[in-house]
N, CA, C and O atoms as a GROMACS GRO file, in nm:
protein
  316
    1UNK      N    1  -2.221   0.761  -0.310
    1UNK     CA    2  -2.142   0.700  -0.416
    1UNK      C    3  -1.992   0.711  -0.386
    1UNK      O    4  -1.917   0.614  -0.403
    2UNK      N    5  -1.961   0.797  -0.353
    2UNK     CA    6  -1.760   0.876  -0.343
    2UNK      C    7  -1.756   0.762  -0.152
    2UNK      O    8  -1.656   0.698  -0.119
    3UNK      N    9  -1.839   0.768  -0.097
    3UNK     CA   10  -1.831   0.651   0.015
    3UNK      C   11  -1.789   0.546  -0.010
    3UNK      O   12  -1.688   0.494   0.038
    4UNK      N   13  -1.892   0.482  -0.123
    4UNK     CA   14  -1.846   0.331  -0.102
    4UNK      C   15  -1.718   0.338  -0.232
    4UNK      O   16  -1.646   0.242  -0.261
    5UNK      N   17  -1.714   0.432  -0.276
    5UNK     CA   18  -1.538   0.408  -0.379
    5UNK      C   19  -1.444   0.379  -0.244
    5UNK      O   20  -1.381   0.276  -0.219
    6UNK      N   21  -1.455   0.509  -0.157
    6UNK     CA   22  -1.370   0.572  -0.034
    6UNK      C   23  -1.342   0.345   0.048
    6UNK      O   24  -1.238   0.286   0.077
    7UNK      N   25  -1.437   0.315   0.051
    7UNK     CA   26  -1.486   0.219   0.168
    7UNK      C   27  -1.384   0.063   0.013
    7UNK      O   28  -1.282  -0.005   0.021
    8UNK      N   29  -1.467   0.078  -0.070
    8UNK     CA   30  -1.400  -0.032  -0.159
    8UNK      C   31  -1.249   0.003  -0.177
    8UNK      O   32  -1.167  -0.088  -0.170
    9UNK      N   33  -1.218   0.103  -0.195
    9UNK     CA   34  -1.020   0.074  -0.198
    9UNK      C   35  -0.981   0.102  -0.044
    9UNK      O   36  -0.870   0.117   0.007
   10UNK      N   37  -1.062   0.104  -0.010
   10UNK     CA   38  -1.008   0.027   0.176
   10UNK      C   39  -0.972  -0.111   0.214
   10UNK      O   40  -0.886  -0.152   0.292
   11UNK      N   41  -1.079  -0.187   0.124
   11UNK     CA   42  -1.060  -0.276   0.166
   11UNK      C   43  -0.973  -0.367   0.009
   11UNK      O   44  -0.956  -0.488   0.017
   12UNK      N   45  -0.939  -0.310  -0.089
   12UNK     CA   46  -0.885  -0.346  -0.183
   12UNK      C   47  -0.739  -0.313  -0.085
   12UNK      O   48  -0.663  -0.404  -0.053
   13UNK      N   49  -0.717  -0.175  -0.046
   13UNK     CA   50  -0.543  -0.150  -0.017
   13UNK      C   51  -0.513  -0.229   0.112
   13UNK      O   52  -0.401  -0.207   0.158
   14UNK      N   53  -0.597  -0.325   0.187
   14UNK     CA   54  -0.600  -0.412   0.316
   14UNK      C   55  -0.538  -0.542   0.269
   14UNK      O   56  -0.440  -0.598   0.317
   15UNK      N   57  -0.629  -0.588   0.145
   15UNK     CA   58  -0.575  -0.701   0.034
   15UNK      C   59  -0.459  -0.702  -0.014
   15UNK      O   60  -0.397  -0.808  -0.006
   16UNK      N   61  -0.396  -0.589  -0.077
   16UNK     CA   62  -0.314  -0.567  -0.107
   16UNK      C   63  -0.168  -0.579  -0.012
   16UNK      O   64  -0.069  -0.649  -0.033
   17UNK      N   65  -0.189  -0.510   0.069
   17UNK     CA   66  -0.077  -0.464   0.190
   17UNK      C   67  -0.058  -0.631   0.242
   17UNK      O   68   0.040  -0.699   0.212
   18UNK      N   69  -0.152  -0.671   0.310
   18UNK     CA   70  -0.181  -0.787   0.377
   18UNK      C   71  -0.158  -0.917   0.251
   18UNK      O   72  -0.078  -1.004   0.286
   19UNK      N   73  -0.190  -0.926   0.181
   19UNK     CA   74  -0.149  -1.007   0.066
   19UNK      C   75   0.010  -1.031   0.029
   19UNK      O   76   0.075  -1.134   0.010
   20UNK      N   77   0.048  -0.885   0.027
   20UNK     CA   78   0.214  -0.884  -0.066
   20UNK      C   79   0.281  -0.933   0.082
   20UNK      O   80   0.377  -1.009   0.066
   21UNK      N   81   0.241  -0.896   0.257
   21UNK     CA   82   0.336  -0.920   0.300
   21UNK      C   83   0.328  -1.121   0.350
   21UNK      O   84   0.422  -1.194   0.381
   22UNK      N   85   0.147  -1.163   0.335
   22UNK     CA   86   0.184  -1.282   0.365
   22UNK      C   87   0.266  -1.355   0.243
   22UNK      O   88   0.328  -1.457   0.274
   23UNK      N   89   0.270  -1.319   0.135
   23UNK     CA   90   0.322  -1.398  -0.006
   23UNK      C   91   0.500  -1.370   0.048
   23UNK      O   92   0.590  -1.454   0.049
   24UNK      N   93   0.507  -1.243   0.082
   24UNK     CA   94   0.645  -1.246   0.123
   24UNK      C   95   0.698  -1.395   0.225
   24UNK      O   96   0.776  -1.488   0.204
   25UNK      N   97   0.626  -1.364   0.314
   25UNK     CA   98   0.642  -1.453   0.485
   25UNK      C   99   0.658  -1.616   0.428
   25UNK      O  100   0.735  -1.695   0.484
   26UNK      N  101   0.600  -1.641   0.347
   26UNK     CA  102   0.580  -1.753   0.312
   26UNK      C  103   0.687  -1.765   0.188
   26UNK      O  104   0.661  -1.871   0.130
   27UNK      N  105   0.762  -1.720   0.144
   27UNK     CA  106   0.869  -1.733   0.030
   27UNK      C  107   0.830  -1.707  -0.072
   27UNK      O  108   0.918  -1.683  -0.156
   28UNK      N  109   0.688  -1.699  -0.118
   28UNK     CA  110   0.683  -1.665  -0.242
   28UNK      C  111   0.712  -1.531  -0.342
   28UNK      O  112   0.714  -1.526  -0.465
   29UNK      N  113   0.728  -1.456  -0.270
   29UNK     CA  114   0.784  -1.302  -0.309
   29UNK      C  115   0.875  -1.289  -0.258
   29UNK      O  116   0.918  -1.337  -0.153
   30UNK      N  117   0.928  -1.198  -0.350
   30UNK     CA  118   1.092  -1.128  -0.250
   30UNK      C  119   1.041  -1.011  -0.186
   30UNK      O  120   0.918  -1.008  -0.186
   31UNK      N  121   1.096  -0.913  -0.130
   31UNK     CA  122   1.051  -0.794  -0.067
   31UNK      C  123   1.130  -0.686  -0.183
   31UNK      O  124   1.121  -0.566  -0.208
   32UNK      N  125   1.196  -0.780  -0.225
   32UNK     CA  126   1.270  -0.642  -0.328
   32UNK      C  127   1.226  -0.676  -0.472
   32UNK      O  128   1.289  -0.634  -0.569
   33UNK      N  129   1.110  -0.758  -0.484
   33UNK     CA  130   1.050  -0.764  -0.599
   33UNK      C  131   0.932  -0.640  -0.673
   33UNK      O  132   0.831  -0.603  -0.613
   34UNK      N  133   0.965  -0.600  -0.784
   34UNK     CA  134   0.871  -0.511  -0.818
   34UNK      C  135   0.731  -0.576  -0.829
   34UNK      O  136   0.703  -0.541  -0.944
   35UNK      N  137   0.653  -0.628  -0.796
   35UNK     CA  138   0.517  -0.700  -0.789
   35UNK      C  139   0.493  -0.663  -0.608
   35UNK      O  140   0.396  -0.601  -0.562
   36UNK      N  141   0.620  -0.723  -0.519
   36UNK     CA  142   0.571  -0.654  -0.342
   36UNK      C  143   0.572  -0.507  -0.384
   36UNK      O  144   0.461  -0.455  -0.395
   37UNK      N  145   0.670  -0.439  -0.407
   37UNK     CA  146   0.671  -0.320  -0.440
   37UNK      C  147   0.574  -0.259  -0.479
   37UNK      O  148   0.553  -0.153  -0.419
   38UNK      N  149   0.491  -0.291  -0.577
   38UNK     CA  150   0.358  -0.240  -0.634
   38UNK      C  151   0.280  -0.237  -0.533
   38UNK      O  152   0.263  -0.133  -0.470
   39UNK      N  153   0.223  -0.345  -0.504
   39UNK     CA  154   0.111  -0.383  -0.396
   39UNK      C  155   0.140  -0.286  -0.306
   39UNK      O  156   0.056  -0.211  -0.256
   40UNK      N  157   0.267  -0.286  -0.281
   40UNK     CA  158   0.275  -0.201  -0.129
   40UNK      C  159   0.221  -0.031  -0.114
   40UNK      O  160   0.169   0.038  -0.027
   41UNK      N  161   0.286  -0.008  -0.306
   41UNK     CA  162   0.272   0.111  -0.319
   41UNK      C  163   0.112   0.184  -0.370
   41UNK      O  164   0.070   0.298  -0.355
   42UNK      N  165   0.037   0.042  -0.444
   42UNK     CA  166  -0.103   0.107  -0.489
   42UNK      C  167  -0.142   0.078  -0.315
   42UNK      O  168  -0.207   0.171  -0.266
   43UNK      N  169  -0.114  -0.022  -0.230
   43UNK     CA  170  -0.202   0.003  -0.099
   43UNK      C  171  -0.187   0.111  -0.038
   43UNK      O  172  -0.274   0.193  -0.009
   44UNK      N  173  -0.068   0.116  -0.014
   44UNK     CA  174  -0.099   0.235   0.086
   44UNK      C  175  -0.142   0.370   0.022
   44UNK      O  176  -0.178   0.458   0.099
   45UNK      N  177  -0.142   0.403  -0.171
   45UNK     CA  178  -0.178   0.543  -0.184
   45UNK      C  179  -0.378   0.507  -0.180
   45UNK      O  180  -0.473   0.584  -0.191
   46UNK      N  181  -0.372   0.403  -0.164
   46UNK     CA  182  -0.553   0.397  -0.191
   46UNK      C  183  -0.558   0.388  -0.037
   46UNK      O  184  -0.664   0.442  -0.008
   47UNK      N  185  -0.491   0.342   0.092
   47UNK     CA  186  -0.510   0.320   0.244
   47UNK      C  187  -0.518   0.529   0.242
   47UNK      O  188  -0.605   0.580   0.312
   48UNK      N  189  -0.449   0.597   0.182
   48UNK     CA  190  -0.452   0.722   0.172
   48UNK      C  191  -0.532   0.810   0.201
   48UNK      O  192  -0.549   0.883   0.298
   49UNK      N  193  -0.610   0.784   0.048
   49UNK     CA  194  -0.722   0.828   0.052
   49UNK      C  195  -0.821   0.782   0.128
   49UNK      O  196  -0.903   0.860   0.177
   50UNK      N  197  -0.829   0.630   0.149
   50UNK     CA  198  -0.960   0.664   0.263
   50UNK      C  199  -0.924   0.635   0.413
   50UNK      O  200  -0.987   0.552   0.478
   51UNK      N  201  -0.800   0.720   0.474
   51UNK     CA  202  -0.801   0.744   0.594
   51UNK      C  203  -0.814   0.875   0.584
   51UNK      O  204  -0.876   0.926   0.677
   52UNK      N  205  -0.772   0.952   0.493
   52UNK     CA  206  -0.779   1.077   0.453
   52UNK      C  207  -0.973   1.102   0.506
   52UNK      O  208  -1.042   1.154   0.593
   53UNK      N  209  -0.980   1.048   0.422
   53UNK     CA  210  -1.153   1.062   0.410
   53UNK      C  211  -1.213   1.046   0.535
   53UNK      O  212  -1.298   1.131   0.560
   54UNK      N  213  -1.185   0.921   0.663
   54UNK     CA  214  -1.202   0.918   0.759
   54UNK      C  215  -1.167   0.988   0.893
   54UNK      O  216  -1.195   0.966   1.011
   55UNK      N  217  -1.056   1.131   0.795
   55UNK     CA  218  -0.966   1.136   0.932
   55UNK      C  219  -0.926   1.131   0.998
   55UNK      O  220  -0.899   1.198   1.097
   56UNK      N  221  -0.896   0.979   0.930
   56UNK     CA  222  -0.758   0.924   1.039
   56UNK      C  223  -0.646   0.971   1.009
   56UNK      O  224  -0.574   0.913   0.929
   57UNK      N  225  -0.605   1.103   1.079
   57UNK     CA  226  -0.448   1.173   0.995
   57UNK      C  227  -0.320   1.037   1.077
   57UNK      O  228  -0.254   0.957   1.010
   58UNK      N  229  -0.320   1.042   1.149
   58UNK     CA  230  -0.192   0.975   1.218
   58UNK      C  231  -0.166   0.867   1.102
   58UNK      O  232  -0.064   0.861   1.033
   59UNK      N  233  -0.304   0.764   1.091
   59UNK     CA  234  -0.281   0.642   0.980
   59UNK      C  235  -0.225   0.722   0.800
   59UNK      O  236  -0.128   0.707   0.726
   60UNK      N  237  -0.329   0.789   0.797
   60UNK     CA  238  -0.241   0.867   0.675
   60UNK      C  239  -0.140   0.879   0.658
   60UNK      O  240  -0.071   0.826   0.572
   61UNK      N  241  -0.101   0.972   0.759
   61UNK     CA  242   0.067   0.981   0.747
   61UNK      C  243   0.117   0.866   0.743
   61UNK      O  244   0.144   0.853   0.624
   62UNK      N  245   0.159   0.743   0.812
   62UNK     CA  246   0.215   0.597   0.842
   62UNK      C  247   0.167   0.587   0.643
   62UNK      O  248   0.263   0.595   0.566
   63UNK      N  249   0.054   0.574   0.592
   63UNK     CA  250   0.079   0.596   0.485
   63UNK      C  251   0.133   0.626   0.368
   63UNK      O  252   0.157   0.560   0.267
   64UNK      N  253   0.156   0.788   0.412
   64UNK     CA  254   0.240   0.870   0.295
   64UNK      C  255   0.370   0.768   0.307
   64UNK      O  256   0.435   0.713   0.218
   65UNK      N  257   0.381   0.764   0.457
   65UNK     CA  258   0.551   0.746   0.463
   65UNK      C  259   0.571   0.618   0.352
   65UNK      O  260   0.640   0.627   0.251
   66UNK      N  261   0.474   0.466   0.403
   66UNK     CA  262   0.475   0.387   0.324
   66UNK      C  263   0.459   0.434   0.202
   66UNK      O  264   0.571   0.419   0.152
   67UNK      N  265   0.377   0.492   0.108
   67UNK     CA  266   0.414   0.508  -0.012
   67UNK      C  267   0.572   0.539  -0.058
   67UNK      O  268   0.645   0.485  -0.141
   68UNK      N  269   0.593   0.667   0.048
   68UNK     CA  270   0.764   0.694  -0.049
   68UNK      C  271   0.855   0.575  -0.035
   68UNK      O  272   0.936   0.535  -0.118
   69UNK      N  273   0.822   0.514   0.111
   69UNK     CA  274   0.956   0.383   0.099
   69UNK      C  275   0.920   0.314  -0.030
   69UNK      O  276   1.002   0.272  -0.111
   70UNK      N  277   0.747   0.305  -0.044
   70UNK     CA  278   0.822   0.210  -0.173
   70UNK      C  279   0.836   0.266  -0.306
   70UNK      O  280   0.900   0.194  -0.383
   71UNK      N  281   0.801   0.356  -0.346
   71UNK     CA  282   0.879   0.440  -0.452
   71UNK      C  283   1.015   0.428  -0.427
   71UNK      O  284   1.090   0.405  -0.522
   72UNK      N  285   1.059   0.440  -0.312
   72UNK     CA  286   1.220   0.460  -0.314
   72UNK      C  287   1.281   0.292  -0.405
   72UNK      O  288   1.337   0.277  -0.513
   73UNK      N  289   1.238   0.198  -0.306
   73UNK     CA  290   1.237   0.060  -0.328
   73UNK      C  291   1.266   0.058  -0.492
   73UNK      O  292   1.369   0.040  -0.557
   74UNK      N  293   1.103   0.088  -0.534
   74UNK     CA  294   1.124   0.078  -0.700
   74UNK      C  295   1.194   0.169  -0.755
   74UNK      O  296   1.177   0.167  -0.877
   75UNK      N  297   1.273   0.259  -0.716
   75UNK     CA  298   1.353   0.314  -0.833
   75UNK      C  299   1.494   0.275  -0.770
   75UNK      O  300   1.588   0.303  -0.844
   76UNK      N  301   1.525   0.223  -0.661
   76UNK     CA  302   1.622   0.179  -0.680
   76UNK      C  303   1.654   0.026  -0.732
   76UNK      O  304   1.768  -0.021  -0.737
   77UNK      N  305   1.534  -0.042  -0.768
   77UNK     CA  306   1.529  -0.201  -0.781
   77UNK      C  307   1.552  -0.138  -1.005
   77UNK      O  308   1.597  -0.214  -1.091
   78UNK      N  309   1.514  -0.019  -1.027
   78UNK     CA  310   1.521   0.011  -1.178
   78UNK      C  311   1.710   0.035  -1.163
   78UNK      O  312   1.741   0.068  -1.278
   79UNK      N  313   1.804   0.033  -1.103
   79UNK     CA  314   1.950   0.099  -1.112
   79UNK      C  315   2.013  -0.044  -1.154
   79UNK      O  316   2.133  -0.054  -1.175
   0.00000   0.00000   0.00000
């Protein structure tokens, strides 16, 4: 059961990541929009957990990092 959660927001935070940046590429998002911002930030904390789970540490980390850039992003897009 905790597998296929682990395996479904894998491929939800793939959608996500891959989604916000083609909507970017193509003009329809800004990169400094809080909607890329989101996406970026629920993907990579759900890419997190299931590299975590897979032990993929290296991808994890590339992770964490992505999460804080975009926390940073959104609290400076709130100033």
């Amino acid at each position: 059961m905790y597998e296929l959660f682990v395996e479904t927001i894998g491929w939800i935070a793939s959608i996500l990541i891959v989604g916000a940046f083609a909507l970017n590429s193509f003009g329809k998002i800004a990169s400094t929009s809080v909607s890329y911002q989101l996406a970026n930030l629920i993907g990579g904390i759900f890419f997190v957990v299931n590299t975590i789970y897979h032990q993929a540490y290296p991808s994890a980390l590339v992770n964490v990092v992505w999460v804080f850039i975009a926390i940073s992003a959104l609290l400076k897009s709130k100033k």
